[in-house]
Residue, then its C-alpha position, 0 to 999 in steps of 0.5 A: x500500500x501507498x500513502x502520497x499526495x501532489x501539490x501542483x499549483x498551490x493545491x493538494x491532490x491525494x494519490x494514494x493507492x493500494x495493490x494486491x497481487x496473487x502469484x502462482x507456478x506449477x513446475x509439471x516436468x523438467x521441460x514445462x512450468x505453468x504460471x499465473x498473476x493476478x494484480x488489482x490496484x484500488x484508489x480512493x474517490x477524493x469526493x466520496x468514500x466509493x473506491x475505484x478497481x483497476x486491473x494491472x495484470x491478469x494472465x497465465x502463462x508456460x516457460x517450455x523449452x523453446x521460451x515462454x508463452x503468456x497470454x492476457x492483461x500483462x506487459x507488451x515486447x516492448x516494455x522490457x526496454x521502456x523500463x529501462x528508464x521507468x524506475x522513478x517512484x513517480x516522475x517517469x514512464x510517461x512517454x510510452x502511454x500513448x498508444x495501446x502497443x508501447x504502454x507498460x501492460x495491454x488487454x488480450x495480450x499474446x506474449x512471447x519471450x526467449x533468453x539465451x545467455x545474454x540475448x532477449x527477445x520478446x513479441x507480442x501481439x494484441x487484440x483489444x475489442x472494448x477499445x476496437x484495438x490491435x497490434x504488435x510489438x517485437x524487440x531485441x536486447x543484447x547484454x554486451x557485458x554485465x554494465x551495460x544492454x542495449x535494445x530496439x524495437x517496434x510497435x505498431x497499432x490500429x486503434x480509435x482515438x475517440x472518432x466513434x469506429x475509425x481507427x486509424x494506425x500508428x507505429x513507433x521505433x523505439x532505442x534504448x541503452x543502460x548501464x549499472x555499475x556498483x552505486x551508479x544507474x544511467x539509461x536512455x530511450x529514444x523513439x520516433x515514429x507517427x501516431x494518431x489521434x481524433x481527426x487527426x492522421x499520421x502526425x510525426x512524433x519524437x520521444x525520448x526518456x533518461x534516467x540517473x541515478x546514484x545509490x549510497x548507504x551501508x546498503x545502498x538504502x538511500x538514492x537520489x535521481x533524476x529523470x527527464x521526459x520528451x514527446x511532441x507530435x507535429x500535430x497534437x499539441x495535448x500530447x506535448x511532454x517536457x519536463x525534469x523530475x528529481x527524487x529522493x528515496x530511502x528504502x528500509x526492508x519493506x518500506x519506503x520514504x520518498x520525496x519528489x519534484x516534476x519541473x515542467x518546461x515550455x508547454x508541457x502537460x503531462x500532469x495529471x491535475x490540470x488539462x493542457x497547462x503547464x504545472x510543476x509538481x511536489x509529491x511525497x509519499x511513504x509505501x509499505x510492500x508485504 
């Protein structure tokens, strides 16, 4: 469970949430184990004391011989590589929603991933009827020592953006790079590509996402990091992100104190409080995993 609050613009907002999960696996023979997840996350209506539910994965899945297969509401191919700078409490992560393909977890997915020593490979394929989407995504990552991965990918989707029954196709190319050694993170993401949106086809877009981050203490309970966020699409404006987040974090087993700032630049308007304005952010919060 998670306590934490944003102040944006003077006003205090709370965001607290918590996340229950159910985990299993079922090891049949020395070449198959059967696996499943269920993860449900409940927030509270700040008007009133009604909750809301919000599924985060619901999938089964089997490791073979030949690599795994899962199938449900569960992460896309290309999340393997977007978490690389998607480690922030808060402030990061933000530039892969924007399209049923990139984000971290799709409805009705189909998910294939194979690892061989340093190698990664991951496909997935989705198709989503209550929101009248489909898709696929594939990527690849290569450990070229135990620093630093490198990775690329592609996803593409066909998808409404809230036109009634059309839907229109968008697709993303996407780059990423990390490096970890002793008490230092660094990565990197890039992609480029076209999206589209209600009445609007085809629009050009660029990203790109960083995170460093520096981790100190007798057991590297305490860090400090700091992310940076980009997206602009030619033609739509209210996809526009920039902004600078800085954090700090102690963890102490089971629970963790943190404290975050989102510097908005030029015309960002990620936040989630306001609708096309820029807004800077505080949060702090506290989070116990059991």
């Amino acid at each position: 469970m998670e306590v934490r609050g944003n102040v944006t613009d003077g006003e205090y907002s709370d965001a607290s949430r918590v996340r229950l999960n159910v985990n299993g696996k079922n090891k049949l023979n020395e070449d198959l184990t059967v696996f499943g997840r269920y993860e449900f996350e409940i927030t509270e209506n700040e008007d009133d004391n009604d909750a809301n539910l919000n599924t985060r994965h619901l999938y089964v899945g089997a490791d073979t011989q030949a690599g795994s297969f899962i199938y449900g509401h569960q992460a896309n191919a290309v999340t393997y590589l977007t978490d690389f700078t998607d480690l922030a409490e808060t402030f990061s992560g933000y530039v892969n929603e924007n399209t049923v393909t990139t984000a971290d977890r799709s409805k009705n997915t189909l998910r294939y991933v194979y690892q061989a020593d340093a190698l990664t490979v991951q496909a997935s394929a989705t198709q989503n009827a209550n929101d009248n989407a489909d898709g696929y995504g594939l990527m690849a990552a290569y450990k070229f020592s135990p620093e630093l991965e490198l990775a690329a990918g592609v996803a593409t989707s066909d998808q409404e953006y809230g036109n009634g029954t059309d839907t229109d196709d968008s697709t993303s190319y996407l780059v990423a790079a990390k490096y970890a050694k002793d008490s230092i993170y660094l990565s990197a993401m890039g992609m480029a590509g076209n999206i589209s949106a209600d009445g609007i086809e085809d629009s050009d877009f660029v990203a790109a996402d960083a995170f460093a981050a520096y981790y100190f203490g007798a057991n590297q309970e305490n860090v400090v990091n700091a992310s940076y966020s980009y997206y602009s699409a030619d033609d739509i404006d209210s996809l526009d992100t920039n902004f600078i987040g800085i954090e700090y974090a102690r963890y102490m087993g089971n629970f963790a104190l943190y404290g975050s700032y989102k510097l908005a630049l030029n015309n960002d308007n990620s936040s989630d409080y306001t609708a096309g304005n820029r807004e800077n952010e505080l949060q702090f919060g506290a989070r116990y995993g059991f």
